[in-house]
Structures are given as structure tokens and as C-alpha cells.
BALOBA-1460 file (C-alpha; in Angstrom, 3 decimals):
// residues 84
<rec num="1" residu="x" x="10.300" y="-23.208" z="-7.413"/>
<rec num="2" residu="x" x="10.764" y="-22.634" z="-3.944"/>
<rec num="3" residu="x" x="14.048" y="-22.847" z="-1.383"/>
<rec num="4" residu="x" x="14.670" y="-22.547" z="2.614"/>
<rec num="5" residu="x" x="15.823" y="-19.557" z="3.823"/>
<rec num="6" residu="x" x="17.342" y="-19.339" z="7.346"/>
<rec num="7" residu="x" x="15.081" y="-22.842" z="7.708"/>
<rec num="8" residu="x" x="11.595" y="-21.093" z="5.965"/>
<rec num="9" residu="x" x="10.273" y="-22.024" z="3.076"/>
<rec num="10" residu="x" x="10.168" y="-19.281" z="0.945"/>
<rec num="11" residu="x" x="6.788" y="-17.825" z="-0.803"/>
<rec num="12" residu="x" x="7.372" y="-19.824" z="-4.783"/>
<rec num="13" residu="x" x="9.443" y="-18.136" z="-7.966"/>
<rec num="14" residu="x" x="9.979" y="-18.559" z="-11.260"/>
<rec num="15" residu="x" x="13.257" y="-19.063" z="-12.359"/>
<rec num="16" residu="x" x="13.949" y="-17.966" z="-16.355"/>
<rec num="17" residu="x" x="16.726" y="-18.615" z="-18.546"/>
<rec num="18" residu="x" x="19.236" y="-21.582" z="-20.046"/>
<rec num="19" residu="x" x="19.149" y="-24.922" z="-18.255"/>
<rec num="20" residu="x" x="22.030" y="-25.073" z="-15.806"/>
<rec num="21" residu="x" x="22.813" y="-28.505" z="-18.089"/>
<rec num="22" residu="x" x="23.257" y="-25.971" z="-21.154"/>
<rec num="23" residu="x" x="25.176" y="-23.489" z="-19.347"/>
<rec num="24" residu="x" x="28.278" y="-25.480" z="-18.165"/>
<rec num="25" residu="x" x="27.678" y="-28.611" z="-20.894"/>
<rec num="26" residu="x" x="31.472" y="-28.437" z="-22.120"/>
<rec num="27" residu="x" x="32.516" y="-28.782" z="-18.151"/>
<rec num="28" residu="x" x="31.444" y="-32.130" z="-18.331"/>
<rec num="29" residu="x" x="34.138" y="-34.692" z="-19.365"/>
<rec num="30" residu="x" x="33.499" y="-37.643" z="-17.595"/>
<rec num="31" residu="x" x="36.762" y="-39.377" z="-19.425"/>
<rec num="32" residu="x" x="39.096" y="-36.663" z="-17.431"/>
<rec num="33" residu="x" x="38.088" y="-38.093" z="-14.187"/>
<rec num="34" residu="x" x="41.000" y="-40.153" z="-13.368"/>
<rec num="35" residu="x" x="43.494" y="-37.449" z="-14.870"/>
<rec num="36" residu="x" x="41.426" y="-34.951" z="-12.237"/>
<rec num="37" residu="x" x="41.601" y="-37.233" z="-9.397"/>
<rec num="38" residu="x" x="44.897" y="-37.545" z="-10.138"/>
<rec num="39" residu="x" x="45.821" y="-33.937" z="-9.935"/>
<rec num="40" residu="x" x="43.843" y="-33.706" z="-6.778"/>
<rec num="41" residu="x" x="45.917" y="-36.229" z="-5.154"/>
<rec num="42" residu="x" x="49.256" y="-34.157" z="-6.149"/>
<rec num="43" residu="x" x="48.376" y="-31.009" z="-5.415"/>
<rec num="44" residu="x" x="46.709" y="-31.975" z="-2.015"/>
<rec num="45" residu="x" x="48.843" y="-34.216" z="-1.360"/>
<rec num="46" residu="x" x="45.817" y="-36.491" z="-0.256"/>
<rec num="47" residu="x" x="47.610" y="-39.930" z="1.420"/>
<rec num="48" residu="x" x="45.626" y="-42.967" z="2.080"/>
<rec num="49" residu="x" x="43.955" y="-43.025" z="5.624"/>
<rec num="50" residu="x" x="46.629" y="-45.722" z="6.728"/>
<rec num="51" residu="x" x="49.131" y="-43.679" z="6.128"/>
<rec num="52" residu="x" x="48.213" y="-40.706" z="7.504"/>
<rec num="53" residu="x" x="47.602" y="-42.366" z="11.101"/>
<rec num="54" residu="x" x="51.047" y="-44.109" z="10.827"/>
<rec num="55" residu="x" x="52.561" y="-40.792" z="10.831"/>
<rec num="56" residu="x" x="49.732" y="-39.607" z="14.012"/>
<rec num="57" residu="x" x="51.182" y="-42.331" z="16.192"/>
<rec num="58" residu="x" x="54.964" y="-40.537" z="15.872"/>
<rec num="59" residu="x" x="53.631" y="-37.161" z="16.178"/>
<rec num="60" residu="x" x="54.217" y="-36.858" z="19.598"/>
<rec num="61" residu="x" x="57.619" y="-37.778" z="19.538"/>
<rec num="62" residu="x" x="58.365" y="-36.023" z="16.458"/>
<rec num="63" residu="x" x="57.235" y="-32.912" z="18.400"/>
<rec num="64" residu="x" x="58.751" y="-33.473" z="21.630"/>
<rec num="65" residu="x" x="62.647" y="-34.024" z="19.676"/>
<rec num="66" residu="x" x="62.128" y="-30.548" z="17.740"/>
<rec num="67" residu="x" x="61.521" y="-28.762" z="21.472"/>
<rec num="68" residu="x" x="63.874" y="-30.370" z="23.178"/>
<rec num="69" residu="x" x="66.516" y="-30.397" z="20.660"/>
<rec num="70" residu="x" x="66.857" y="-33.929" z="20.251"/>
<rec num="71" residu="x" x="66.008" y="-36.698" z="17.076"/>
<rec num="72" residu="x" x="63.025" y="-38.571" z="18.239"/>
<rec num="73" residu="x" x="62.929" y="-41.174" z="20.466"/>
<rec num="74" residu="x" x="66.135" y="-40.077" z="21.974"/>
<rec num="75" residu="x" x="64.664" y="-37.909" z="24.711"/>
<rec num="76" residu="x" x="64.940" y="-38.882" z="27.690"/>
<rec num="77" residu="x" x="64.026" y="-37.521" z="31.597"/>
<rec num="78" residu="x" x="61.234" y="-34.675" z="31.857"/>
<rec num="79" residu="x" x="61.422" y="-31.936" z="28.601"/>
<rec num="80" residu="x" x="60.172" y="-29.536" z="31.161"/>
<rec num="81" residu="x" x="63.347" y="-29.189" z="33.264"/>
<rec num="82" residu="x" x="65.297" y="-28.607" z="29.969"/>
<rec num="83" residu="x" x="66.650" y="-25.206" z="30.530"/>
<rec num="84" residu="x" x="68.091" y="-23.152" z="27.174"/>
């Protein structure tokens, strides 16, 4: 066997010992997928893509009401004049 190293080949090895496949056999459980993507999903909280740029195009506004005290899209004249 041989690997790149910082973009070299390296000079060829022998590697020894259980098959990788042997090692972590009772890892694989391809019927737990869905029940795994699933818990990915909730503890992420992964949205669809959709949703996620919804909520991008009212950033900005969202932002803008929490420094100038207001709800969004109720601000109104320059935020930078706003003196606390």
C-alpha cells in the first residue's frame, strides 16, 4: 500500500491485521438509516433549503428591529441617528 503525504507519494507498506470490514461489522445496520437520518435532522435541526432562504430574505429586517428597538418592518427613517 501506499498514500500521499503533504501531496508525495509515499515509499509502499504493508499494512497487517483484521479487515477494517471485520473490525466495525456490527456498526453496519443499514435498516437504522431512516431512524439515523432522522435523529440527524432533530438534533441539527437540518431545514429544507427553501426554508432556510425564506428566513435569509427577513434577516435583515429581523436584525435591524432588535438594534433599533423596534418589531420588524416597523422601522422607519435612518437606524443610525437613533440615539439611546
Amino acid at each position: 500500500m501506499s498514500i500521499n503525504l503533504h501531496g508525495t507519494p509515499t515509499e509502499p507498506f504493508r499494512v497487517r491485521g483484521l479487515p477494517v470490514e471485520e473490525v466495525f461489522e456490527h456498526y453496519n445496520n443499514p435498516d437504522g438509516v431512516p431512524d439515523l437520518d432522522q435523529a440527524i435532522d432533530t438534533n441539527l435541526q437540518r431545514r429544507p433549503l427553501g426554508e432556510i432562504l425564506a428566513d435569509l430574505e427577513d434577516l435583515d429586517a429581523t436584525v435591524l428591529a432588535h438594534h433599533t428597538g423596534t418589531r420588524p418592518g416597523t422601522a422607519t427613517g435612518d437606524p443610525t441617528t437613533l440615539i439611546d
